[in-house]
C-alpha positions as CSV (number, residue, x, y, z in Angstrom):
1,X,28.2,-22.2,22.0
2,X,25.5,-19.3,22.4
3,X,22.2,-20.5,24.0
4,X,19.2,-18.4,22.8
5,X,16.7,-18.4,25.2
6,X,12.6,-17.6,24.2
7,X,9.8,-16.3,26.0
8,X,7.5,-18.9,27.5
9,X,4.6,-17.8,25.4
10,X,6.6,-18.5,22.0
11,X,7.5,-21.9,23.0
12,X,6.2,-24.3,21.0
13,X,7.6,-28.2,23.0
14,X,10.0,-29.3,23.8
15,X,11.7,-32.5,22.5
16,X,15.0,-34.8,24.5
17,X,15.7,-31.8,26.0
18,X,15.3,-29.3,23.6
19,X,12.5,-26.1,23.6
20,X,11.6,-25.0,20.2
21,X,10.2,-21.4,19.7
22,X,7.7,-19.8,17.2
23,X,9.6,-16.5,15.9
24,X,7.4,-14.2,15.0
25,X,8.7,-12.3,11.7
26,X,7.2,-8.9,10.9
27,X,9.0,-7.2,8.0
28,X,8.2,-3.4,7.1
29,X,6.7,-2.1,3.8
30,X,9.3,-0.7,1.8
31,X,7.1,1.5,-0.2
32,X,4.1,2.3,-1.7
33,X,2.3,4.3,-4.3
34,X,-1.3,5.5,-5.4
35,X,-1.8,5.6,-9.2
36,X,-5.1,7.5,-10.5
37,X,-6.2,7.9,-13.7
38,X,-3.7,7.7,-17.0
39,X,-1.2,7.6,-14.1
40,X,-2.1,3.8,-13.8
41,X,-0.6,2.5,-16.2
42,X,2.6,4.3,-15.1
43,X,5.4,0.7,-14.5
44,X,4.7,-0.9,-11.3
45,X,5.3,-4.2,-11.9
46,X,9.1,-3.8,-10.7
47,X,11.1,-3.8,-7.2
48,X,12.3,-0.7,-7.3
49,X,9.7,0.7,-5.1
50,X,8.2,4.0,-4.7
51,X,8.8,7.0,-2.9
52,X,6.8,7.6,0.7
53,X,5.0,10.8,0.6
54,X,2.8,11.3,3.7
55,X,2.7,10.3,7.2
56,X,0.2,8.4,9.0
57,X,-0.6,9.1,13.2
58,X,-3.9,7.3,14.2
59,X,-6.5,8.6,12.3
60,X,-4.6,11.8,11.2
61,X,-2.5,11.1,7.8
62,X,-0.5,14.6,6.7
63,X,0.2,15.0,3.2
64,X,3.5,15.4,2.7
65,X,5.4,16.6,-0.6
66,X,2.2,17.5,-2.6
67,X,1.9,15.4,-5.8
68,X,-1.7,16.0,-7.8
69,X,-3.4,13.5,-9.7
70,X,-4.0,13.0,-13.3
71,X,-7.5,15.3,-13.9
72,X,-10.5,13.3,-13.3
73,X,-14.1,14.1,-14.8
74,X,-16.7,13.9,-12.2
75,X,-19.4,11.4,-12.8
76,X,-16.9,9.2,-15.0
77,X,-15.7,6.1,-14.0
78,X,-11.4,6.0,-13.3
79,X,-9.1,3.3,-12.7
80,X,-7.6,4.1,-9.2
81,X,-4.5,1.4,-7.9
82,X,-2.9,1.7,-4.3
83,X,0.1,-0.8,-4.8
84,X,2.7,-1.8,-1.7
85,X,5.9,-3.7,-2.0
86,X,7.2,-5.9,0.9
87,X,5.7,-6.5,4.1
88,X,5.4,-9.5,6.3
89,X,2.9,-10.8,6.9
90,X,1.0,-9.1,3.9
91,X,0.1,-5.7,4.7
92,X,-3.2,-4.2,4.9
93,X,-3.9,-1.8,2.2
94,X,-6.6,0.6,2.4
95,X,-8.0,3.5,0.2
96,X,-9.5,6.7,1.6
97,X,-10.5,10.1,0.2
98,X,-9.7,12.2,3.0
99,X,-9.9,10.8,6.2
100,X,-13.8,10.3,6.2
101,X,-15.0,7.8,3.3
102,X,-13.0,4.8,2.6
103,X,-13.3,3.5,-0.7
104,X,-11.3,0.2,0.2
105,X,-14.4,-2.3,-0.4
106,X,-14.9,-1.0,-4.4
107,X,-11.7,-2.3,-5.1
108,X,-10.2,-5.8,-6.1
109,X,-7.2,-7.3,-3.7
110,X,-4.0,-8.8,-5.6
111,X,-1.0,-10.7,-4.0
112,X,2.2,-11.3,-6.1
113,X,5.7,-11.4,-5.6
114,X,8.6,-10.1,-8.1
115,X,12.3,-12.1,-7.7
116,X,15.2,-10.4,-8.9
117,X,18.6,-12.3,-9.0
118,X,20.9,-10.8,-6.9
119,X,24.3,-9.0,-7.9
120,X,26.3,-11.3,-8.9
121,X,25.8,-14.2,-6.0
122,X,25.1,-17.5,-7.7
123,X,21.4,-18.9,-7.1
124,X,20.7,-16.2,-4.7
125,X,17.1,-14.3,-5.8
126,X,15.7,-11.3,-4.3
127,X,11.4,-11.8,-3.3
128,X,9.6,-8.7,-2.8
129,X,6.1,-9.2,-2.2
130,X,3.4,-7.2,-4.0
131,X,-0.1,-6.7,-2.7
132,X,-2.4,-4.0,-4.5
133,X,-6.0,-3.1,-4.5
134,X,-7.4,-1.8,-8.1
135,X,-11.1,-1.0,-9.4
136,X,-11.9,0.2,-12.9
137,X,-14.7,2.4,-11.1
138,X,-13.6,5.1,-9.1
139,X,-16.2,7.4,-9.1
140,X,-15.8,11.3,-8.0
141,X,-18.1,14.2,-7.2
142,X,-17.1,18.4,-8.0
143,X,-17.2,17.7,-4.2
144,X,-13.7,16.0,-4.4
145,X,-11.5,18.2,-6.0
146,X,-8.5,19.4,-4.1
147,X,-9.0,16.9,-1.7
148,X,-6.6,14.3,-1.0
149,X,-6.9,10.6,-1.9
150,X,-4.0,8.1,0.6
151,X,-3.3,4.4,-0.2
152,X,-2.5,2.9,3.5
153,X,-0.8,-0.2,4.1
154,X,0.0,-1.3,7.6
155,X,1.8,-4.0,8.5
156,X,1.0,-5.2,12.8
157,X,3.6,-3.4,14.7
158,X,4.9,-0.9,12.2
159,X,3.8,2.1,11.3
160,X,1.8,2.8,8.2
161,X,3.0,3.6,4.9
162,X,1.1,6.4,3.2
163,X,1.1,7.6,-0.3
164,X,-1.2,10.9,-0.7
165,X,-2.4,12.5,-4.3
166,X,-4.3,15.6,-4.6
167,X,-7.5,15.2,-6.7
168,X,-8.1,17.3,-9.5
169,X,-11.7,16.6,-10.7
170,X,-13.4,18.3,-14.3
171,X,-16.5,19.4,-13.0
172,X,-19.4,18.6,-15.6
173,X,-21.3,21.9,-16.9
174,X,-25.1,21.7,-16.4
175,X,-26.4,23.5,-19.9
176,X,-29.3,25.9,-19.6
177,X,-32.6,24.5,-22.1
């Protein structure tokens, strides 16, 4: 018989003898991706996941394999979605256009969770949890294009999963009366 042992601050009481311990579980996210513009509507409802494409250091976040956007037209309202599967507990998602302005608090917070049966195993199902953050009204200047736009999610204790997209904005012509 193995005896586990727990830190004192995890214990929880003990009971005839017995300690029981709070485990903490932290899970990493397994992926995540940034959708703008007709690229929203692009499948990702599924489990499959979605490739990394950045890194994320403190306040510095590197794009890594560039990836550009679908073309936006400044002025215009765009449908932007930063969507993460997995992570426990739920991970943080955040939105920024470059590193200075956050556009996290424009947009709409979603939990879900996709199950998948798995291969072949009899009653066993596969969760993945979803979280996403979505607005309708993304809103860019001439002053945007060729920057980058990252969808953040952090998970406490892991490091943060970045997905990076490379705006292309339409700049509107001012006509001459």
């Amino acid at each position: 018989m193995t005896l586990l042992r727990c830190p004192r601050d995890q214990c929880i009481s003990s009971f005839l003898g017995f300690v029981y311990c709070a485990l903490r579980v932290v899970a990493p996210v397994m992926s995540v991706m940034l959708l703008i513009g007709d690229a929203t509507e692009r499948p990702g409802n599924s489990s499959a996941g979605f490739p990394l494409t950045s890194t994320h250091r403190g306040d510095v976040i590197t794009p890594g394999k560039p990836r550009s956007g679908a073309p936006l037209t400044e002025n215009q309202p765009s449908k932007v979605r930063c969507v993460a599967l997995g992570g426990y507990p739920p991970p943080r998602l955040r939105v920024r256009v470059d590193p200075r302005r956050d556009v996290t608090a424009q947009m709409v917070l979603r939990h879900g969770v996709n199950v998948t049966s798995t291969s072949g195993a009899a009653g066993l199902r596969r969760v993945v949890r979803r979280t996403e953050l979505s607005t309708f009204n993304f809103v860019t200047t001439g002053d945007d294009d060729g920057r980058w736009a990252h969808c953040i999610a952090s998970v406490a204790g892991r490091r943060p999963a970045v997905d990076s997209v490379q705006l292309s904005i339409h700049c509107e012509c001012e006509s001459s009366r």
